[in-house]
N, C-alpha and C positions, 0 to 999 in steps of 0.2 A: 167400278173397280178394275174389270177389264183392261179400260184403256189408261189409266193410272202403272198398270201391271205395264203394258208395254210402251209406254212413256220409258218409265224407270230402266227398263231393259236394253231401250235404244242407247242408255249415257250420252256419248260425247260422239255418234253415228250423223253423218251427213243428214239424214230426215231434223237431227236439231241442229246441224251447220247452214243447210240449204233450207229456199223456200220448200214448203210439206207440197206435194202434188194431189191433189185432188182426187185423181185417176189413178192412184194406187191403193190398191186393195191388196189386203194380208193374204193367204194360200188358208182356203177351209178343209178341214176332216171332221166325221161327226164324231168322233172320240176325241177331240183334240182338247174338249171344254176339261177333261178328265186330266190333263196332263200340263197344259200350259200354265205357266208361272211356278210350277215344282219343281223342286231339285229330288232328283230320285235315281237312280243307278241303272243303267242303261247295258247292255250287250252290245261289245263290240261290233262285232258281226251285222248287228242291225244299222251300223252307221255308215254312213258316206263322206267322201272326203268333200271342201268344197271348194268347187268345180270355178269360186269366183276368187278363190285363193291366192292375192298375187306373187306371195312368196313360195318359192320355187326351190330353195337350195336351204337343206337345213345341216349344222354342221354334225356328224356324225359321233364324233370324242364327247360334244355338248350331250347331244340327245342320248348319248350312254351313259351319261352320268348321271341325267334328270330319270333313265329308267331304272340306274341304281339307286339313285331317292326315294324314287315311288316304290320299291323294292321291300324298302325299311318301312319308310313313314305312309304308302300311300298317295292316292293325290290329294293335296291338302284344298287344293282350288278348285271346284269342278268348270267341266266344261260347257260351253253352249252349243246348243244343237236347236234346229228348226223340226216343228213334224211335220211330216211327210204325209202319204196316202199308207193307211194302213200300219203298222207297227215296224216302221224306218223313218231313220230322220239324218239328217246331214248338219254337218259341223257348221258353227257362225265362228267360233274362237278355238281356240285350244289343239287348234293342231300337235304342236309337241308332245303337249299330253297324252294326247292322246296315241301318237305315234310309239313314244315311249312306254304307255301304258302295256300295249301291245307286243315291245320287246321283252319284255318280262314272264309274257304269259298269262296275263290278266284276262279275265273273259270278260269284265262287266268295266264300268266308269261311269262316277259319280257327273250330274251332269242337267243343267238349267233347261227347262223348256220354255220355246217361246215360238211365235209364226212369224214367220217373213216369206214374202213372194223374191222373185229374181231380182227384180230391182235393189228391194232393200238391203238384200244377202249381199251385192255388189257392192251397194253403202259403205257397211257396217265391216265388210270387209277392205277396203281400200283405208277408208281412214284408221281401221286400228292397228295395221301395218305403217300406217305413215308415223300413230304414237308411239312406236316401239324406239326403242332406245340404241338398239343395238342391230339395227339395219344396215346394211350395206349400202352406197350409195346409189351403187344402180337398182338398188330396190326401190329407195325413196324415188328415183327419177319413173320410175316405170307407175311407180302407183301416182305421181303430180298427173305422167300424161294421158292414162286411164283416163282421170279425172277430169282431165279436161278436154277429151276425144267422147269418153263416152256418159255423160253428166253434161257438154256442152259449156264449159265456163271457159271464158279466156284469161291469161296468166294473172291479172292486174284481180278476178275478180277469186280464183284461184287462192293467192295470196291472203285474200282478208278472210275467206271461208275457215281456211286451217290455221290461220295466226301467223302466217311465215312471208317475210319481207321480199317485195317482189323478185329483188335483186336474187335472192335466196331459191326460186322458184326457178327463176332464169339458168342459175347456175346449174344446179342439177338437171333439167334437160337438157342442155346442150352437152352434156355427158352422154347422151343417146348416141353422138353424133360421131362417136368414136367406134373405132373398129372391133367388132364384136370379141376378138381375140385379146383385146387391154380391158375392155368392160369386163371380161372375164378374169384376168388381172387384177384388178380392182375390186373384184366381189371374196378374191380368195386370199387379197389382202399384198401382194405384191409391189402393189403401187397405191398410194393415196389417192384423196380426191382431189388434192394439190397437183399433184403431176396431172393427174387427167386433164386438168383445168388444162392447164400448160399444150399438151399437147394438144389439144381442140386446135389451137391454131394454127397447124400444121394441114395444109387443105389435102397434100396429097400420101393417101393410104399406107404404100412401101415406106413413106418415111416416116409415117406414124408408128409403123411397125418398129422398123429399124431404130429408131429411138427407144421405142419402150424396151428393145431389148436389150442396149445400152443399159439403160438407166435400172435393168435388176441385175445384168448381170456387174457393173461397178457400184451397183447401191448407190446412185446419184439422190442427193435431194433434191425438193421443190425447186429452190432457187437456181442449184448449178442445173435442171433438165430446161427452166425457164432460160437461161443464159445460153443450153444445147439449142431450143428452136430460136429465140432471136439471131444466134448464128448462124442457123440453118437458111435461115429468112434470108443473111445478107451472105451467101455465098461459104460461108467455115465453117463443118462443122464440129471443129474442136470447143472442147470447154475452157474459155478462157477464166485464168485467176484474175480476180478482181481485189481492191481493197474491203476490209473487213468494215461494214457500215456499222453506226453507231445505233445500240439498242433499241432507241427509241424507235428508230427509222425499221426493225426489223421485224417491231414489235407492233407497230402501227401497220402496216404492209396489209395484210392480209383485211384490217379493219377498215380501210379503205375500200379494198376490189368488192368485200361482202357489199358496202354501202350504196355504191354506185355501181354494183351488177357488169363492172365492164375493167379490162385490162389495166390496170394502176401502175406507174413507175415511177419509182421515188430515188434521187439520188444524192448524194451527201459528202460531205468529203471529213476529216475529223473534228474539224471545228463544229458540225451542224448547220454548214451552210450548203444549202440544197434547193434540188428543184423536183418538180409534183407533173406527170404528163398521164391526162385520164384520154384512153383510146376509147372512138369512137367509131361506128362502120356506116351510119347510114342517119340520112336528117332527123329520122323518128328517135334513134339513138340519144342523138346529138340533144334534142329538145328533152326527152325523158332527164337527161341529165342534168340540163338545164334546169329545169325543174327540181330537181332534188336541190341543185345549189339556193335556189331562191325561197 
């Protein structure tokens, strides 16, 4: 029954995405038989935050609202928590909750018990950050390279673990690569993960900069910040007006660069006659691509 109990508990946790290891063993306490697989109502106080949390920035207007919820209704969801040695235990889920729980003045919170060692806690916390819906991009990019820094997988094996197309995986890392001052940008909503893309290919910093601040303070779109670096690239850099392309072509754009993971440029004139030029930087590229055509 035990291990049934923590089956069920893992869900959709890396131990059922990845091969299971051998060499991991759950965290013992001799009271723990007492509490594990119960939901029971816990003291604030007694918990810890966890320390394997990749989410870092919660929004503050949100989390007051969800403590005005819990205010009226309660929390309707409890949370998960690991135990500990002795009568403490640390969060697996529900950080919100439990944060919010806490704005309110709540002493106690409703809340799942189960064991996990460091490893599993890392698990179970990276992929249910990666299912959340309403992540940020540089969240999703920091929890892919976790995963594949400290779990040991490379992108290609990556991609088929969590269901996300490689190209897809690719993409959001090399959003790392941008200067910690537009990642921040980007997390508070300033700029898309469109522009970021764009701006990646700008190798040098000051003009990383310098564009991104361009592009909030004129409210540039994706397309006209992409047209700022290819001009930047060849010596202008004004935003040249272009003719207005045909929907399809504006509409497929984007469904492209997802596909092949690499710079797409599509051009058209109004009749629909055009041309397709997929950028490439290096033979391993070149062949990756290859392969996708064939």
């Amino acid at each position: 029954m035990a291990k049934a109990t923590k089956k069920q508990a893992l869900g959709r946790g890396l131990s059922a995405l990845l091969k299971e290891s051998s060499n991991i063993n759950s965290a013992s306490d001799k009271n723990a038989d007492k509490l594990v697989g119960n939901i029971i109502e816990i003291e604030l106080n007694s918990i810890e935050v966890n320390p394997f949390q990749p989410r870092t920035y919660f929004d503050e207007e949100a989390l007051q609202e969800l403590a005005n919820s819990i205010k009226e209704l309660g929390v309707i969801q409890p949370i998960t928590v690991r135990k500990l040695e002795g009568n403490t235990f640390q969060l697996v889920s529900g950080e919100r909750r439990f944060r919010a729980s806490k704005l309110v003045g709540n002493k106690t919170i409703p809340a799942y018990i189960r064991i996990a060692n460091d490893q599993e806690m890392l698990e179970m916390a990276l992929v249910e950050n990666i299912q959340r819906k309403n992540l940020d991009p540089i969240e999703v990019a920091l929890s892919y390279q976790r995963l594949i820094e400290e779990i040991n997988l490379t992108q290609e094996q990556l991609s088929v673990r969590v269901g996300k197309k490689r190209s897809t995986v690719t993409n959001y890392l090399r959003l790392l690569k941008l200067d910690p001052i537009i990642q921040t940008g980007m997390r508070d909503g300033f700029i898309s993960m469109g522009h970021g893309r764009a701006l990646i290919n700008v190798d040098a910093t000051t003009d990383q900069l310098t564009l991104y601040t361009k592009i909030v303070k004129d409210k540039l779109s994706v397309r006209q910040t992409e047209e700022l670096v290819k001009n930047l690239k060849e010596g202008n850099t004004s935003v040249k007006q272009k003719s207005e392309a045909p929907s399809f072509v504006k509409e497929s754009l984007e469904d492209f660069t997802n596909f092949f993971g690499s710079k797409v440029a599509i051009t058209s004139n109004a009749k629909g006659k055009g041309k397709i030029a997929i950028t490439f930087n290096s033979k391993e590229e070149f062949n990756r691509i290859k392969k996708l055509l064939k």
